[in-house]
N, C-alpha and C positions, 0 to 999 in steps of 0.2 A: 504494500500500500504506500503510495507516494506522498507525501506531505502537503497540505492544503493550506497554499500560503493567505487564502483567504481568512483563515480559522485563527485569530488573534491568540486567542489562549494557546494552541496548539504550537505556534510559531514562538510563545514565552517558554511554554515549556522544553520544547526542543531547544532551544537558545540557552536556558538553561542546565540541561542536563549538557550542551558544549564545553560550556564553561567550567562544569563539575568535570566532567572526562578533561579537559585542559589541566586542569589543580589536579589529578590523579595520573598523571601521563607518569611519572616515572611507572608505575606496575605495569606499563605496557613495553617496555625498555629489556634492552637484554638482558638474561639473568644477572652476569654479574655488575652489570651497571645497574639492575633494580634493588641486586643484595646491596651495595654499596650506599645508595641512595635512600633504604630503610634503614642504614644503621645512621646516617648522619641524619636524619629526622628524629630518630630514636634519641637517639645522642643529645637533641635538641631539647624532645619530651623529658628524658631522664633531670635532666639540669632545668626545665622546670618545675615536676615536680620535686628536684630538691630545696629549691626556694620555696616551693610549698608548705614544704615537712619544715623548714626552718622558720619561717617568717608566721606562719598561720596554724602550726602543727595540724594540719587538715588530713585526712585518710585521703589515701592518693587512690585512680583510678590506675589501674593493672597496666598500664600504656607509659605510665608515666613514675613509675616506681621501679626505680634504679636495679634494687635488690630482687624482681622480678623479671629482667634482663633474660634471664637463659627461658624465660617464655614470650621470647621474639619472632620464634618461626609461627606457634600457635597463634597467638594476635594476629599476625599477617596474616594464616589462612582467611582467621575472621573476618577480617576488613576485607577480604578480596571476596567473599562469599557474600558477605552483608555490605559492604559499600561500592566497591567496586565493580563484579559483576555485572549485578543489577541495570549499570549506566552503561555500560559497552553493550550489554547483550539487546538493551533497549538503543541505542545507536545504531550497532548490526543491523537489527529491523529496518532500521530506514534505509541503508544504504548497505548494498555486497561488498563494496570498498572497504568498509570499516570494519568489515568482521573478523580482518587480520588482528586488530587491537583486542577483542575479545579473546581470539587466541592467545595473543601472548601476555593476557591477565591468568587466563587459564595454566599456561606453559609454567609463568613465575606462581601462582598457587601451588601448584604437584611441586615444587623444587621447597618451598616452603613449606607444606606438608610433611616429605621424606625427611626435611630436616629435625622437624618436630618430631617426628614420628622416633628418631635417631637420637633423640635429647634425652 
């Protein structure tokens, strides 16, 4: 089914879910440019939840707590099954071009799986 650029909403959401699949590009990226590119976000989360734990003593979400690290590969399957997926596989629909990109959300999922699976 081809997009009806007549259909206002239709044209925000699709524009939107662009913009989401844009902010989520690295998981579509070679594997070890996608492993690389989760650890320096991770890296990012971990050092804010440590000003969390410091400044607020706040219970940290699992993403963002340092000492939960070696459940890096588990989170990412999550996030690609519940965040990511989702927006590629609803792209793919629109277009056969872009179903590469789903693939290789799927390809870095199974490599983050086995790795979890290994942990």
């Amino acid at each position: 089914e081809s997009l009806d650029w007549e259909d206002q909403d239709k044209i925000s959401i699709t524009t939107a879910a662009l913009m989401t699949a844009s902010d989520l590009g690295a998981v579509t990226k070679p594997w070890p440019v996608q492993r690389k590119i989760a650890g320096l976000v991770a890296e990012e989360f971990w050092y804010q939840g440590d000003l969390e734990k410091a400044v607020l003593s706040a219970p940290l979400v699992p993403m963002m707590d340092r000492e939960l690290r070696q459940e890096l590969p588990r989170l990412q399957v999550g996030f690609c099954d519940g965040v990511c997926l989702p927006v590629y596989r609803a792209l793919a629909c629109l277009s056969p071009a872009l179903q590469s990109m789903e693939e290789a959300v799927m390809f870095n999922r199974d490599r983050w799986a086995e790795l979890a699976e290994n942990n």
